[in-house]
N, C-alpha and C positions, 0 to 999 in steps of 0.2 A: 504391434501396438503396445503391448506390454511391456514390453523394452524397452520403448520411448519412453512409456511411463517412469519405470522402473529408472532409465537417466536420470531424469527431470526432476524427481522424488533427491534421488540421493544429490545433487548436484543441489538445488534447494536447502536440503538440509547440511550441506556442506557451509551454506552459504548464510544459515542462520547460525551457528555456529562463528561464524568469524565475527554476523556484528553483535553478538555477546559481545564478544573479545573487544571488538571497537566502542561499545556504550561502556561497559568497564574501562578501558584506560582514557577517554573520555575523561568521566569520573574523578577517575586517579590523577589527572592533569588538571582538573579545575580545582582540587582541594589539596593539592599539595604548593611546593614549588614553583612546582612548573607553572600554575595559573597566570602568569605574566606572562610565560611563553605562550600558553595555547591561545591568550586572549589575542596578544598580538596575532599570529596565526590566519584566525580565523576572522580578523576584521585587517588583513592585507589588501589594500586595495589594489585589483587587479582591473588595468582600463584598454580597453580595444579600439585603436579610431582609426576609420577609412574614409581620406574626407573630411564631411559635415557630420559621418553617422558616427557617433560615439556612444559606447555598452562601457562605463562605467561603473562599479559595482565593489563590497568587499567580496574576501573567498568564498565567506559563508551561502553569499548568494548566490554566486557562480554555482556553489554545488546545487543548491537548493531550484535556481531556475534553472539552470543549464545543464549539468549531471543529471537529475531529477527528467529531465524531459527525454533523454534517456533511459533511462529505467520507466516511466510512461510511454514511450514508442515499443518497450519490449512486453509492458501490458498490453498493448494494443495487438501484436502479433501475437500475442496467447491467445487474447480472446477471439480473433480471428480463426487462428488454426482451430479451436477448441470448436469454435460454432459452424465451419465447413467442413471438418474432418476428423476431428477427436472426439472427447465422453459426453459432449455437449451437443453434438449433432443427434445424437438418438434423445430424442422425448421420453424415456422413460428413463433418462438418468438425468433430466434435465429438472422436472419438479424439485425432488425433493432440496436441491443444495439449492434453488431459487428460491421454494418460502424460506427457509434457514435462514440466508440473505436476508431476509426481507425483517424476519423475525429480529434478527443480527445486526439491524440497522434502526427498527421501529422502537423498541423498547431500550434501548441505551438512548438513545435520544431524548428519551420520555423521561428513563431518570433522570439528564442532565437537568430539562426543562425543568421538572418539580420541583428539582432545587436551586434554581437559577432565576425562576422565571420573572421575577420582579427587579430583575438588572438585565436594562437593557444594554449596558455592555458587557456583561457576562454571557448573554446569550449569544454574542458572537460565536463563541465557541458549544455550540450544539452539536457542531458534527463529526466533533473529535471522537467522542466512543465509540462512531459508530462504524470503526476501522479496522481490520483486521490484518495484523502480518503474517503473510504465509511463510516466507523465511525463517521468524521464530518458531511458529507452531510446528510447523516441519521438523525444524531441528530438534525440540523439545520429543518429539514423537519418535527421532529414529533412536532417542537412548531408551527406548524398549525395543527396541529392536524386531526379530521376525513373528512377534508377538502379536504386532496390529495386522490385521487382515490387507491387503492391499484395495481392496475398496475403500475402506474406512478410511483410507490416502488419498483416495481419487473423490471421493467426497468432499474433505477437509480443502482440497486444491480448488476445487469445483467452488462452492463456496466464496473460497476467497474470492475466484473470479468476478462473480456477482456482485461480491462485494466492493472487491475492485470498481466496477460498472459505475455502483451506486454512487462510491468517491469521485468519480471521471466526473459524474452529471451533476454533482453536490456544489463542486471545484467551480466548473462554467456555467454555473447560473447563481452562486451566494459569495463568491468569493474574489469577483473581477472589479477591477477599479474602474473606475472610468475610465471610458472609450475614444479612441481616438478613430475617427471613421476614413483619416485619412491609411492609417497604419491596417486596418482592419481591410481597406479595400487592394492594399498590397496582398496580404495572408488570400483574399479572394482570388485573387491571378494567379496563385500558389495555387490554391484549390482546385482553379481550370486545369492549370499546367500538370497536374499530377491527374486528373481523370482523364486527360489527352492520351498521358503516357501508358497510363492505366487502360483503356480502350483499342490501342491502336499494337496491343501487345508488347511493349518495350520491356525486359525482361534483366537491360542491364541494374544492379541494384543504385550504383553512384549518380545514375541519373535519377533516380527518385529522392536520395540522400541530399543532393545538390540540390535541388529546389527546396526540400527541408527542411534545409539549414538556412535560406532564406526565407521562407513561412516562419522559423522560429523567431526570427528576429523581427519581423511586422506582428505577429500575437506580443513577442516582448514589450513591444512599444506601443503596442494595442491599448494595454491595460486587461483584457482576457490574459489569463494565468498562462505564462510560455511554455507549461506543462504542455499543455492541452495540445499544444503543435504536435509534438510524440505520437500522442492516438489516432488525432487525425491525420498523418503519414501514414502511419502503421495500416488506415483501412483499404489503402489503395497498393499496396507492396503485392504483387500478385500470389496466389496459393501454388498454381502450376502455370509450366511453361507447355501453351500448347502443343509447338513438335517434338516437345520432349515430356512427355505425360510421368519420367522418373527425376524429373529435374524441380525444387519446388525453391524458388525464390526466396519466401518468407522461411520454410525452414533453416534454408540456410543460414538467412540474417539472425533466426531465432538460435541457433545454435552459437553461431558467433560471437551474439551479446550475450547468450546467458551467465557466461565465466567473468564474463567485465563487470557486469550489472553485480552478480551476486557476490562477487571476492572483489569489488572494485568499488564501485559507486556505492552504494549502500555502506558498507562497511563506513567509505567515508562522511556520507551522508550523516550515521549514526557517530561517527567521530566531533562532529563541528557542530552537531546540534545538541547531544546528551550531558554537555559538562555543565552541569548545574553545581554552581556553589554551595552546601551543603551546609554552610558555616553558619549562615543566617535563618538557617529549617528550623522553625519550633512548633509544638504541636498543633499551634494554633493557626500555620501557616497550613496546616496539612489538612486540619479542618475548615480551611476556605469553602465558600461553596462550590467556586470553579474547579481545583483541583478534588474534592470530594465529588463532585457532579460525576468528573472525568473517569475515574478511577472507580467508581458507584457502576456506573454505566458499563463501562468493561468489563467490571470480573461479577457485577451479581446483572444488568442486562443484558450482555450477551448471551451467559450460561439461559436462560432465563425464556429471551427470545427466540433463540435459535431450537432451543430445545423442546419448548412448545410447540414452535408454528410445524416442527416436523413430525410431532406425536401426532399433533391433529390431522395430520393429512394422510399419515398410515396410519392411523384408527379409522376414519374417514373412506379408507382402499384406495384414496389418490394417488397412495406412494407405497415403496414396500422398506423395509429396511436393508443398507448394504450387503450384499452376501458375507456371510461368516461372520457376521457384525452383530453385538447384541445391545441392549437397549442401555446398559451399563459404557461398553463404549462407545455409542451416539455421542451420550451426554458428556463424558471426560473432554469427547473432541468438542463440545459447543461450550464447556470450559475455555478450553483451551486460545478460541478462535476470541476471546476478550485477551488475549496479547496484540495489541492493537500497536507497536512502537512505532515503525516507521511511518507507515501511513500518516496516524495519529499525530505525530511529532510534525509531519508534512503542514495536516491542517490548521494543528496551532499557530505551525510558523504565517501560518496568513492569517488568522485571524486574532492573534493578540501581539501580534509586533508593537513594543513600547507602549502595552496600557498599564495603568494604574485604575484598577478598581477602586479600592476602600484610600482615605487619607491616609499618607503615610507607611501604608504597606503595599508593593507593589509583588501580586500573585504570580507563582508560575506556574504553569498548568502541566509542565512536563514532570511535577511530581506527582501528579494525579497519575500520568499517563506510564511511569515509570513502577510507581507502585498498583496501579492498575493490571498492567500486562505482568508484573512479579507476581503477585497474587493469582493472577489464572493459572502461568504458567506452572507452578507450585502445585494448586490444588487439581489442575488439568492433568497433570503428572501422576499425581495420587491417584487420584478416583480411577485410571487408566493401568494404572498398576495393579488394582487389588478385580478390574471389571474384564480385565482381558485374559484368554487361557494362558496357564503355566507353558503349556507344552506344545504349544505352535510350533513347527519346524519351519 
């Protein structure tokens, strides 16, 4: 089991590490030159028609519905594996990274609201802070290298999990368009067909794929977010194969995707949505209350709720803290876990597509969320540096 972990850990962190690299040349393409190129790029219209059924779309949202739903089927088979067989299955590693979560999502939200709360289209975006990427944190955590205890890993992941959770259920109940109940009652014969296959032992994985990739395209046209197909796939992919009790279906699919997802998708993911034009930033833009909310919420709610709700529960004797873990690195990691980019970046993308708040200046919330997860990640860095032992081997 440590093993796995110990993959999963460096593979993650391998994987946060690249979309640095991709939000930086991003960046670099939206404020040099190139800005004509990436713009084009990323609003290519790419169109798919079979028939009468046409998925027209630019790139950006190919990545964004369709990439993205991807990388939500590979959350889906975490949280699966994690809750019938991994750190999540035992109840007593199960509390503490749940309040965290809970803490990690309640009080970022909170700040947004206080300072939002009197624009009701600012409040759309409530539930950006309350995101956390584990790719980043990851990453940021292995340049201390054998330093962190490996609990203090399996916590930080754990966490995000829940976190993750909170974004899945945030996603399909604030942020779906109106419904189409003819497209919805397609997604539904999806639902049959895969608990058929699910029950009756079917173990090949194409056939669960295959139906899928048709459920994603009735939630697409749903108006429910085409995410959300990914997870609910993911809950039916089997754990094991009964005549073969060494054979596990979903790990396989989870090992498969994880190199795509995290060197793949993601990376691009953070490439076609982080180029913000830089030219137009002025202080007062940064002082928005949206972008201020955002950024508020990450690096001082996060730190804030995460860190609370887990004191009170080991002060309390509900919880204990990670082994080898001390109260110094708790807190750097509930720093840390306000690097919220992807996620973050995800719920933006649906909840301020082409708004104009104030006249005449039209906000972007990715500089909240940009300087928000900068900020964690910096001071998560520190406080982890000076909290954790010199001389861990």
């Amino acid at each position: 089991m440590q093993a796995t972990i110990r993959n999963f850990l460096r593979l993650e962190s391998a994987g946060g590490i690249v979309l640095m690299a991709a939000a930086a040349l991003a960046l670099l393409a939206a404020n040099t030159g190139a800005a004509g190129l990436y713009a084009y790029f990323i609003d290519t219209p790419v169109e798919v028609r079979v028939g009468g059924l046409q998925i027209a779309k630019p790139l950006f949202l190919w990545v964004n519905d369709g990439l993205m739903a991807i990388f939500f089927f590979l959350v889906g088979l975490e949280l699966k594996r994690e809750f019938l067989e991994g750190e999540l299955s035992r109840p007593a590693n199960v509390l503490l990274p749940a309040l965290g979560a809970v803490g990690g999502m309640v009080v970022p939200v909170g700040v947004f609201v206080f300072l939002n709360h009197d624009d009701p289209v600012a409040m759309q975006g409530w539930a950006i802070p309350a995101a956390t990427d584990i790719a980043f944190a990851l990453g940021i955590l292995t340049l201390l290298g054998s330093r962190v205890p490996l609990s203090l890993k399996v916590f930080l992941v754990s966490l995000a999990i829940f976190d993750d959770l909170g974004a899945i259920v945030i996603i399909a109940i604030f942020y779906s368009a109106e419904l189409s109940t003819a497209a919805l009652a397609v997604a539904g014969v999806c639902l049959a067909a895969l608990t058929v296959l699910n029950r009756r032992g079917v173990m090949s994985i194409s056939s669960y794929v295959l139906v899928g990739i048709i459920m994603w395209i009735a939630v697409l046209k749903s108006g429910v977010h085409a995410t959300l197909a990914g997870v609910a796939l993911a809950a039916f992919i089997p754990m094991r194969d009964p005549d073969n009790k060494g054979y596990s279906p979903l790990l396989e699919l989870e090992h498969d995707l994880h190199q795509v997802v995290a060197l793949g998708v993601l990376p691009l993911f953070a490439f076609v949505n982080a180029g913000i034009d830089l030219g137009g930033v002025s202080f007062d833009s940064l002082l928005h209350p949206v972008p201020m909310g955002i950024a508020a919420g990450l690096f001082v709610g996060k730190q804030v709720g995460i860190y609370l709700f887990c004191l009170i529960a080991i002060k309390l004797g509900l919880a204990r803290l990670p082994d080898g873990a001390n109260w110094g690195g708790l807190y750097g990691v509930s720093i840390l876990c306000g690097v919220g980019f992807t996620m973050s970046l995800f719920v933006g993308s649906l909840a301020f597509e082409n708004t104009v708040i104030d006249p005449g200046m039209v906000f972007d919330e990715r500089l909240g969320i940009i300087l928000g997860s900068l900020l964690s990640g910096i001071m998560g860095y520190i406080v982890l540096h000076f909290a954790l032992p010199k001389n861990r081997e």
